[in-house]
C-alpha positions as CSV (number, residue, x, y, z in Angstrom):
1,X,0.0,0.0,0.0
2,X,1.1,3.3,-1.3
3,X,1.7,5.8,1.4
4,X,-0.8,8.0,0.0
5,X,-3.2,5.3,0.6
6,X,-2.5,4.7,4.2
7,X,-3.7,8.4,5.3
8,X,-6.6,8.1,2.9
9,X,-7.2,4.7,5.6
10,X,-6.8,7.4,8.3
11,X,-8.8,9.7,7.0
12,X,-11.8,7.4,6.7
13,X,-11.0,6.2,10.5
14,X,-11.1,9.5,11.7
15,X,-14.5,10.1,9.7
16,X,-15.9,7.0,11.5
17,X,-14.5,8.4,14.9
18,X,-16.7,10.6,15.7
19,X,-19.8,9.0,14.5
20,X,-21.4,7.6,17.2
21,X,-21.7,11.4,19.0
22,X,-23.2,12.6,15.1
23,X,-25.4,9.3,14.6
24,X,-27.1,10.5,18.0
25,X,-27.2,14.1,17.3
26,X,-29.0,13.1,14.2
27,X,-31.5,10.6,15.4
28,X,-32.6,12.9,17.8
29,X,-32.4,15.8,15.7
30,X,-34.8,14.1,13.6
31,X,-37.1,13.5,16.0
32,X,-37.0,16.8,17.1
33,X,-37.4,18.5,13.9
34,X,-40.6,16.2,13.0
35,X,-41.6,17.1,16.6
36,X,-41.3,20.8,16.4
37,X,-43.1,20.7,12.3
38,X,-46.1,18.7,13.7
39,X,-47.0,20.9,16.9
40,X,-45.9,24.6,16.1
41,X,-46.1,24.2,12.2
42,X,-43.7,26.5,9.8
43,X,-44.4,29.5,11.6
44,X,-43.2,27.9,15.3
45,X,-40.0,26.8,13.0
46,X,-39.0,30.0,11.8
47,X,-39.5,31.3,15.6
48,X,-37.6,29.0,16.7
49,X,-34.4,29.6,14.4
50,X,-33.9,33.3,15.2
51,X,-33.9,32.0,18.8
52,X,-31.0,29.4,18.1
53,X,-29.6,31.5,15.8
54,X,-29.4,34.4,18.6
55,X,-27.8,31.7,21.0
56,X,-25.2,30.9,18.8
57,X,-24.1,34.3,18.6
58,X,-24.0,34.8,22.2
59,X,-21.9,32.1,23.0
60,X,-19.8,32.9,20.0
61,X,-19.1,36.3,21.7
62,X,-18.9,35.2,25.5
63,X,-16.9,32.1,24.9
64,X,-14.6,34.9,23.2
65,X,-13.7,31.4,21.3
66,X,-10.8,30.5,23.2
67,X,-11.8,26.7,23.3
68,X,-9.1,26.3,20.8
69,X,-6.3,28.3,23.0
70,X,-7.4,26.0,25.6
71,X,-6.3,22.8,23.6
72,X,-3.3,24.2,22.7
73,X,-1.8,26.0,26.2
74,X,-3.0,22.5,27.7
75,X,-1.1,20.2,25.1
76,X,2.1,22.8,25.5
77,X,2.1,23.6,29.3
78,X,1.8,19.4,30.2
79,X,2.3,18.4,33.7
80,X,3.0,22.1,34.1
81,X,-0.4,22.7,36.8
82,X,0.7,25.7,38.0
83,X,0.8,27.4,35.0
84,X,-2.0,25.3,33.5
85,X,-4.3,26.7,36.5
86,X,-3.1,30.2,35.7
87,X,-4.4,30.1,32.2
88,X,-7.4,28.3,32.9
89,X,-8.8,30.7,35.3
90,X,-7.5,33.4,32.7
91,X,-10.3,31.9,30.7
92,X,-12.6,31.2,32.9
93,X,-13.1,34.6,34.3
94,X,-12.7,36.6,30.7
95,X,-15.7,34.2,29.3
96,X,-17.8,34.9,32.8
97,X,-17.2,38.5,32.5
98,X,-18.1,39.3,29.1
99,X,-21.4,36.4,29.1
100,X,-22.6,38.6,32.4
101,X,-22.1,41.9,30.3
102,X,-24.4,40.5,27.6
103,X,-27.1,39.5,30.2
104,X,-27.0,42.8,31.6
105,X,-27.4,44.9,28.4
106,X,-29.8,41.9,27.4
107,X,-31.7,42.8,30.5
108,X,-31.4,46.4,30.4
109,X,-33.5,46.8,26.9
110,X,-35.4,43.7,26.4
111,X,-37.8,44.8,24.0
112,X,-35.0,46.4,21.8
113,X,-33.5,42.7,21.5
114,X,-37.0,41.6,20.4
115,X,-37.1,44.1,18.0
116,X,-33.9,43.5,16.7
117,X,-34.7,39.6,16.3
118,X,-37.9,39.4,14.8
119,X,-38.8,43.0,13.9
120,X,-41.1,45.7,14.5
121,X,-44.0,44.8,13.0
122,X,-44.5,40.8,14.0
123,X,-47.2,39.9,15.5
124,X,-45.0,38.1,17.9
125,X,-48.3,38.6,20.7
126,X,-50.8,36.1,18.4
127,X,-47.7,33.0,19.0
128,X,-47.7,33.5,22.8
129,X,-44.7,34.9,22.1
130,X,-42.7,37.9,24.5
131,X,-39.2,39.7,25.4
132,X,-39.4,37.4,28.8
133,X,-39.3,34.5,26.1
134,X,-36.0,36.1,24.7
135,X,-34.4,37.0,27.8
136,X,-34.2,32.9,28.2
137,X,-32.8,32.7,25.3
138,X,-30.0,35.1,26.5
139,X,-29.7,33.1,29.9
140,X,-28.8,30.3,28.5
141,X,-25.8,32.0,27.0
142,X,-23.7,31.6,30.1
143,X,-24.5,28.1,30.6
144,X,-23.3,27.0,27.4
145,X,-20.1,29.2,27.6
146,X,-19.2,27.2,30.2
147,X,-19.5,23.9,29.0
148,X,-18.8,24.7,25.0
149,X,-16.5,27.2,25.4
150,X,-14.4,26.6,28.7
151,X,-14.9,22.4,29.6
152,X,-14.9,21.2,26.3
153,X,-11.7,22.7,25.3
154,X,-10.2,20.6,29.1
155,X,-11.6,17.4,27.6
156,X,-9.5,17.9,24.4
157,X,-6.7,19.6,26.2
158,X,-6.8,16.6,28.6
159,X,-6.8,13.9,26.1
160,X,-9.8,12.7,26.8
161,X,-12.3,12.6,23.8
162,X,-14.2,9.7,24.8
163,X,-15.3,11.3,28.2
164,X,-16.3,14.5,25.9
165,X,-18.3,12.2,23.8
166,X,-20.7,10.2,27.1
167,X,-21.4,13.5,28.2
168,X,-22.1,15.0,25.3
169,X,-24.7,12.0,24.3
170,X,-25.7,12.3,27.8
171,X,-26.9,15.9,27.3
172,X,-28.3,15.1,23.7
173,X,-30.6,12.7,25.0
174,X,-31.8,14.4,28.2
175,X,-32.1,17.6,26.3
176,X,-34.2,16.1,23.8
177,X,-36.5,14.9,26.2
178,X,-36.6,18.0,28.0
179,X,-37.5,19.9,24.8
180,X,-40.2,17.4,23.5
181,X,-41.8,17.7,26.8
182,X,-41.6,21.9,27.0
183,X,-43.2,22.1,23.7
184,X,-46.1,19.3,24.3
185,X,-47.1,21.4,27.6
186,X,-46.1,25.0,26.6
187,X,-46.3,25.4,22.6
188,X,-43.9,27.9,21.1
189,X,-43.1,30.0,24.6
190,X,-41.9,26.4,25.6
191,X,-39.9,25.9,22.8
192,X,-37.7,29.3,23.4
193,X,-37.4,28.0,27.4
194,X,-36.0,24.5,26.1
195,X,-32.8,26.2,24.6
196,X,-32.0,27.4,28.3
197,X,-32.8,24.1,29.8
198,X,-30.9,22.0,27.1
199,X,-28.0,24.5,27.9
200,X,-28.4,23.4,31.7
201,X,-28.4,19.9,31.0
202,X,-25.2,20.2,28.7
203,X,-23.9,21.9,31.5
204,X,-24.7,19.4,33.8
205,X,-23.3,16.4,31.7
206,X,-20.5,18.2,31.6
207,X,-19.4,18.4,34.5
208,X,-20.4,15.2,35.9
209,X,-17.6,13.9,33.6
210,X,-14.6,16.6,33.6
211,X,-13.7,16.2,37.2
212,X,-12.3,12.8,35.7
213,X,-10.2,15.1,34.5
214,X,-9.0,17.7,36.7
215,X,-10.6,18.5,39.8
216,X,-13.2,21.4,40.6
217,X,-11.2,23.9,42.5
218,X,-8.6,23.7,39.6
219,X,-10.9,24.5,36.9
220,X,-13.3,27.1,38.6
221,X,-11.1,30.0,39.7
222,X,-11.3,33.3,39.4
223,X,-8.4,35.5,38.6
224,X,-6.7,36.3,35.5
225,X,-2.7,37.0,34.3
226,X,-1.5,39.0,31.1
227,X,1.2,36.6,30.0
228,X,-1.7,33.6,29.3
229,X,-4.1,35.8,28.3
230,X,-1.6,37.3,25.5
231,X,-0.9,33.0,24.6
232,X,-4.8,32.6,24.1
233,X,-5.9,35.7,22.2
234,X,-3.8,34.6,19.5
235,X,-5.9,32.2,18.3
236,X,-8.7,33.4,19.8
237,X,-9.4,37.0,17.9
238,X,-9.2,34.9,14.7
239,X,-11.5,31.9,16.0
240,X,-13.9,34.9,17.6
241,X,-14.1,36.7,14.3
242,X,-14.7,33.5,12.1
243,X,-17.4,32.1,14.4
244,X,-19.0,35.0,15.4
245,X,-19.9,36.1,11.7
246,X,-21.8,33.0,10.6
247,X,-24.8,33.6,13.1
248,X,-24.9,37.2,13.2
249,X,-25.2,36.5,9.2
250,X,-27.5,34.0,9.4
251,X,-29.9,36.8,12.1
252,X,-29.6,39.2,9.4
253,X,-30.6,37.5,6.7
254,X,-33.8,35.4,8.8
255,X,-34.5,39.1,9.8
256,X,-35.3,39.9,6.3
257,X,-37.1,37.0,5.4
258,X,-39.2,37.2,8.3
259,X,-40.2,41.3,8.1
260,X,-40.4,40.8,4.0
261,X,-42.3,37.5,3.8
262,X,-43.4,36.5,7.2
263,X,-42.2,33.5,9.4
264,X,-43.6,31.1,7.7
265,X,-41.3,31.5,5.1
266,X,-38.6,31.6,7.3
267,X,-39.8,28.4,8.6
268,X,-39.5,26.7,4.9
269,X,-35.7,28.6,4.9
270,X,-34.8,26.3,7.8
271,X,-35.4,23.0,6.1
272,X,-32.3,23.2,4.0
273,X,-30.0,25.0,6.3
274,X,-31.3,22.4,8.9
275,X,-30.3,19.4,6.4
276,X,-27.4,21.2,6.0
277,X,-26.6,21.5,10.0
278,X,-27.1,17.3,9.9
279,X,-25.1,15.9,7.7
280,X,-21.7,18.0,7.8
281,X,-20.3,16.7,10.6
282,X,-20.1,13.4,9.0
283,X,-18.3,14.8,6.3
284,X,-16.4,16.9,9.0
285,X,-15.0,14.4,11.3
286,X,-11.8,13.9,9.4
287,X,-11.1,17.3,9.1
288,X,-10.8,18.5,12.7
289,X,-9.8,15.4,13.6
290,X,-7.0,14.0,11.4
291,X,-6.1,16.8,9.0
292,X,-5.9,19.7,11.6
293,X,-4.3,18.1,14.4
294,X,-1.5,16.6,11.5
295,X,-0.6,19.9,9.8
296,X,0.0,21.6,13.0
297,X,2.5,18.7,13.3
298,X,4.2,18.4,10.2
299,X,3.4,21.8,8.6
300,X,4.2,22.7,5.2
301,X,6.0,19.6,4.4
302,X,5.6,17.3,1.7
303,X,3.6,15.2,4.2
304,X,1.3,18.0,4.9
305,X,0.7,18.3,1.3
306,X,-0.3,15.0,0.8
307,X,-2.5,15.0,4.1
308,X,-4.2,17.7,2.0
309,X,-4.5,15.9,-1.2
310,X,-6.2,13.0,1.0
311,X,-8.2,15.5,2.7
312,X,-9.7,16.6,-0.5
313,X,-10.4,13.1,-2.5
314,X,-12.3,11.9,0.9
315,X,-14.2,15.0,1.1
316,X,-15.2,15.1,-2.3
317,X,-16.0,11.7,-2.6
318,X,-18.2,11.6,0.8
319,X,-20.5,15.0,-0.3
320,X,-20.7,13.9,-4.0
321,X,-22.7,11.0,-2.7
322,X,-24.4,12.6,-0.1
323,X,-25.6,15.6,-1.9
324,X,-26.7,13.1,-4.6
325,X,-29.2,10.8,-1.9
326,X,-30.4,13.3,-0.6
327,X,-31.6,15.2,-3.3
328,X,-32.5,12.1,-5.0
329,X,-35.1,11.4,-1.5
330,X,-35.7,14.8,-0.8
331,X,-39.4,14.4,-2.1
332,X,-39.5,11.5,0.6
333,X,-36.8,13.4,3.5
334,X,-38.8,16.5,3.2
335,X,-42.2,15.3,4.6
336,X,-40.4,12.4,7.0
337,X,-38.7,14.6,8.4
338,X,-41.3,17.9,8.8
339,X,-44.7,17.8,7.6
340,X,-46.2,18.0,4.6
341,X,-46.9,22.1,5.4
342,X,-43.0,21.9,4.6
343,X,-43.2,20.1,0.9
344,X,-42.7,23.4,-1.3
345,X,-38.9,23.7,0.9
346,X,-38.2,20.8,-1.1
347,X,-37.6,23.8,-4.4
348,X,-34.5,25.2,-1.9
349,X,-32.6,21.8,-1.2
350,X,-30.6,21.9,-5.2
351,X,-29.7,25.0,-4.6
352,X,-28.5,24.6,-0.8
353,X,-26.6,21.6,-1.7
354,X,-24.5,22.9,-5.0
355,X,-23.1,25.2,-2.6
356,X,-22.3,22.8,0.1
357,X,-20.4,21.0,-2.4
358,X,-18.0,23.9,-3.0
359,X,-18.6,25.0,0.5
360,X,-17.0,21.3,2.0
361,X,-14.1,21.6,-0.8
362,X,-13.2,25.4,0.9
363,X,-13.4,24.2,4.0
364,X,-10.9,21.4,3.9
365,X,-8.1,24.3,3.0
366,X,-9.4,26.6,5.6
367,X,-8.8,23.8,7.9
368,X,-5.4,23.6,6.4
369,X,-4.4,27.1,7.0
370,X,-5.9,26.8,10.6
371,X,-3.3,23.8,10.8
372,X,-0.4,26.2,9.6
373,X,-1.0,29.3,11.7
374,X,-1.8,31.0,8.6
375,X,-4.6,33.0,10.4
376,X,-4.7,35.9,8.6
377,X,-5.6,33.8,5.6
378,X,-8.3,31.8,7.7
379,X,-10.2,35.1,9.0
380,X,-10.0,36.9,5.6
381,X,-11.2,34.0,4.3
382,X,-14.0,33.5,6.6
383,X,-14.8,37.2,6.3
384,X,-15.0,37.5,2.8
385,X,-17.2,34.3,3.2
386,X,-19.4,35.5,5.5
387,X,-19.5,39.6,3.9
388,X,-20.1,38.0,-0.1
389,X,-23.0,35.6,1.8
390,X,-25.2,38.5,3.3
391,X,-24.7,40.5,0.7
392,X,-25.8,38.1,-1.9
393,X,-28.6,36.8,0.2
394,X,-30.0,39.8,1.2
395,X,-30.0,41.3,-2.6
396,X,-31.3,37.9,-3.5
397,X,-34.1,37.2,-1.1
398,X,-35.1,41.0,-2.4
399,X,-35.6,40.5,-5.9
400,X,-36.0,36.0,-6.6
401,X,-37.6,35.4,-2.8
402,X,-36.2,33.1,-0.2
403,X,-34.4,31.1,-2.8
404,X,-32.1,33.9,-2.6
405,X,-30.7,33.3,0.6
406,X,-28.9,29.8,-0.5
407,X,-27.8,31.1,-3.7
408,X,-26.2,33.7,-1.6
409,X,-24.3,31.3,0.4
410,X,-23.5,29.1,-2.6
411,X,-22.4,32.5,-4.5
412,X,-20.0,32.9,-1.5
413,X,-18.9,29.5,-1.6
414,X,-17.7,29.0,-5.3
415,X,-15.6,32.5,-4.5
416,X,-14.1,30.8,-1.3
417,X,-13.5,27.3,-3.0
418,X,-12.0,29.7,-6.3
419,X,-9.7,31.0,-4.8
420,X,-8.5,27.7,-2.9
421,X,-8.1,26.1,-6.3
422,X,-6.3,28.6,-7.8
423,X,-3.4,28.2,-4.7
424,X,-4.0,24.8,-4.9
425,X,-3.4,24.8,-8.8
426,X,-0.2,27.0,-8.3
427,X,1.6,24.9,-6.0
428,X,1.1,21.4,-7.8
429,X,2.7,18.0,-6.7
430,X,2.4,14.7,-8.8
431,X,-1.0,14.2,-7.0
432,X,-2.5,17.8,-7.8
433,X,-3.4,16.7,-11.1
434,X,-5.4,13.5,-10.3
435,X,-7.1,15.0,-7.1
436,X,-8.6,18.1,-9.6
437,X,-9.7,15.0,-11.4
438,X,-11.7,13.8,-8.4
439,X,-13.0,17.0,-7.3
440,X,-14.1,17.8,-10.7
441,X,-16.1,14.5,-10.7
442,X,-17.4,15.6,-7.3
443,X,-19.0,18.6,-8.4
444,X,-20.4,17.2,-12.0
445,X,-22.0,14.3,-10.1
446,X,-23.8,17.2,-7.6
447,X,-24.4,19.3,-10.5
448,X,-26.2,17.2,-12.6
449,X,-28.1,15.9,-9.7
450,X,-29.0,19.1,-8.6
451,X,-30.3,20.1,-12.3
452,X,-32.2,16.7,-12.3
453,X,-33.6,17.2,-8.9
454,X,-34.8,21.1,-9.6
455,X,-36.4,19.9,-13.0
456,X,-37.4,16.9,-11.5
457,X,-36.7,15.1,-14.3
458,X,-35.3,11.5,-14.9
459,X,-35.8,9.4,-11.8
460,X,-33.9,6.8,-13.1
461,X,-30.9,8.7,-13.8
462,X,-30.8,10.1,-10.1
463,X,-31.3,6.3,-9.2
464,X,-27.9,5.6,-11.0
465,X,-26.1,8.5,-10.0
466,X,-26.6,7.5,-6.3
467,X,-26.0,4.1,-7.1
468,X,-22.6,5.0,-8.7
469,X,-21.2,7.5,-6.5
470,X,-22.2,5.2,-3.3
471,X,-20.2,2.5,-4.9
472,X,-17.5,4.8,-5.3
473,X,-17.6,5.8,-1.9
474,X,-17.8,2.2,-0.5
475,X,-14.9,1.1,-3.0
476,X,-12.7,3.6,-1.8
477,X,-13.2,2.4,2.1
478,X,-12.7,-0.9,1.4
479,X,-9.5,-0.3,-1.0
480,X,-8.2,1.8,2.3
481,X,-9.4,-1.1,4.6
482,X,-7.7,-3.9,3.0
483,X,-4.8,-1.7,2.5
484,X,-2.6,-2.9,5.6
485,X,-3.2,-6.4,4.7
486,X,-1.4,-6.2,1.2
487,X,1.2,-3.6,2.6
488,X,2.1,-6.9,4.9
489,X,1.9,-9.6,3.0
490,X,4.6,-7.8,0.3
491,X,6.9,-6.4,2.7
492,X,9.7,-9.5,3.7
């Protein structure tokens, strides 16, 4: 076996790694969604997405991102506790400070932040729906910080990725009960509260399992020291930045749909991004955890490049077959997954998914870059990502309608995935040429899929294409599982 073929084999294991966290996020995730479509209808849905949309950005803010720092100053400092206490209560009290500035101003001018959210002008009263209802929201901010943005980053910096995983299933099944019960008894106004106890019960999980780890009074101290703060802001300004764009976009954009055409629409809107949301992690998994961790080992080397080129032919392989099933079921997905209030979303999913393609093929060089301490070149990417996306949507959902907004996104992906390709193009290997082979493939197969699926035309055809790019998929696990075995058998 080639060594090009034996980190293909790891990329693939690292894609299964994190599976079984995903494969429950998703089964419950489903359940939820068909939950949530039944009870509070497209309408509840749309509601419900500037509310999670409007969480993410506060944690993005008051987790001030440094998660990642964490990892790092953990993995560098070792069996270095002193110092390792020093720059976790750094973080710890910079995150609590800025998530209890946000609940203040949140507190201070409620009924701005409603306005802000959902508009002026909707009828937010007729859905049971008030400020108070927000200001939970908000609440569970804090909460999350906590667990997201502080005690995750201690069970990667500690090493300890299974523990992460049982309490994160732990939380994903006790917040899903949580939130199906809220909404049976409450209706929408439940829904909002369910974010803030879902963010207790992560929480919770949370810390149940990190004192396996290190032990309380070590991780919940108060003080804070220049020298650690000035090791984690390098990564974290960049990391802030990046993540904090994507939801205020995605408020922005909701915003617009839902003073311009209602939340009903905005509840179609989140079928795709929702879809979206599901199946990326699968496709993911190897990124963050075999491609990112590698080229922040090896760098720039000729290793590095070939992790890439791996990187690449996995990616496109995976989303060319799963954009092609699912927009070969999405008449079937759709209405499984929702209700049939939800069928006329189904027009969205082609043009959602194109852009993922090229979306997916960006994001594997982004996570290169990450892996390099390029960061100026991650957060102008991600900026001019995020800047061409509103832009585009907004213009787009003014004139075309909500199909606008992911034609937007996929406008801003082709630029990001452009540009990628052009550095890729320039600094060639004897692989470069085959991998543009692949990816090329990749996005013909989702293409022509996508055309088929938004004329819906030729059944058959879309049969096939799944058919074929699934066996391409399968064939190019089992050529890396079998790999070891002939690598043996010819080596004396």
């Amino acid at each position: 076996m080639s060594e090009r073929e034996s980190i293909i084999k790891h990329h693939w294991r690292a894609f299964f790694s994190g599976s079984a966290l995903s494969l429950t996020r998703l089964l419950t995730g489903f359940v939820r969604i068909k939950y949530v479509a039944l009870v509070l209808g497209t309408a509840g849905v749309g509601f419900l997405s500037q509310a999670t949309q409007l969480q993410l950005l506060g944690i993005s803010i008051a987790s001030l991102s440094l998660a990642v720092g964490i990892i790092n100053r953990m993995g560098a400092l070792g069996d270095k506790r002193d110092y390792e206490r020093r720059m976790l209560s750094t973080a710890f009290t910079a995150q609590i400070t800025v998530a209890s500035a946000m609940l203040l101003l949140a507190v201070a001018s409620p009924a701005r932040l409603t306005i802000a959210l959902f508009g002026r002008d909707t009828p937010l009263s007729s859905f049971g729906i008030s400020s108070f209802e927000v200001l939970a929201v908000v609440f569970s901010v804090p909460l999350s910080v906590v667990a997201s943005g502080y005690l995750e980053g201690v069970f990667f910096g500690g090493g300890r990725y299974d523990l992460y995983v049982k309490a994160s299933i732990w939380a994903t099944v006790s917040g899903f009960v949580s939130t199906l019960a809220m909404i049976w008894f409450w209706r929408l106004p439940g829904a909002f509260w369910s974010i803030f106890a879902s963010s207790a019960l992560l929480l919770t999980a949370f810390l149940v399992f990190v004192r396996r780890i290190r032990p309380y009074s070590h991780l919940f101290r108060f003080g804070f020291d220049l020298s650690e703060a000035n090791a984690l802001v390098r990564f974290s300004i960049v990391m802030l930045v990046s993540g904090a764009l994507v939801p205020l976009a995605r408020l922005w954009i909701q915003r617009d749909v839902i003073v311009r055409y209602g939340p009903d629409s905005n509840g179609l809107l989140q079928v795709p991004l929702a879809i979206t949301a599901y199946y990326t992690p699968f496709l993911t998994n190897a990124l963050w955890g075999r491609l990112h961790p590698t080229i922040t080992r090896v760098g720039a080397s000729p290793e590095g490049r070939r992790e890439l080129t791996a990187a690449l032919r996995v990616t496109a392989t995976l989303s060319a077959a799963a954009i092609a099933a699912i927009l070969f079921l999405k008449d079937v997905l759709v209405p499984l997954a929702y209700s049939r209030a939800f069928v006329p979303a189904t027009n969205l999913l082609p043009a959602e998914l194109v852009g993922d393609y090229f979306y997916f093929i960006a994001l594997t060089f982004s996570v290169y870059a990450l892996g390099l301490s390029r960061l100026r070149v991650y957060l102008a990417g991600w900026i001019g990502y995020s800047v061409i996306a509103l832009l585009g949507s907004l213009y787009l959902v003014r004139h075309i309608g909500i199909v606008g907004v992911p034609i937007g996104y996929g406008i801003s992906a082709v630029a990001a995935c452009g540009v990628s390709l052009v550095w890729f193009l320039g600094n060639t290997d004897e692989d470069t040429a085959r991998t543009c082979v692949i990816v090329a493939a990749g996005l013909a197969v989702s293409a022509i899929q996508a055309w088929l699926a938004w004329t819906d035309r030729l059944q058959i055809l879309q049969g096939v294409i799944v058919a074929g790019t699934a066996t391409a998929a399968a064939l190019s696990l089992w050529r890396a599982s079998v790999g070891p075995s002939t690598k043996a058998t010819t080596v004396p």
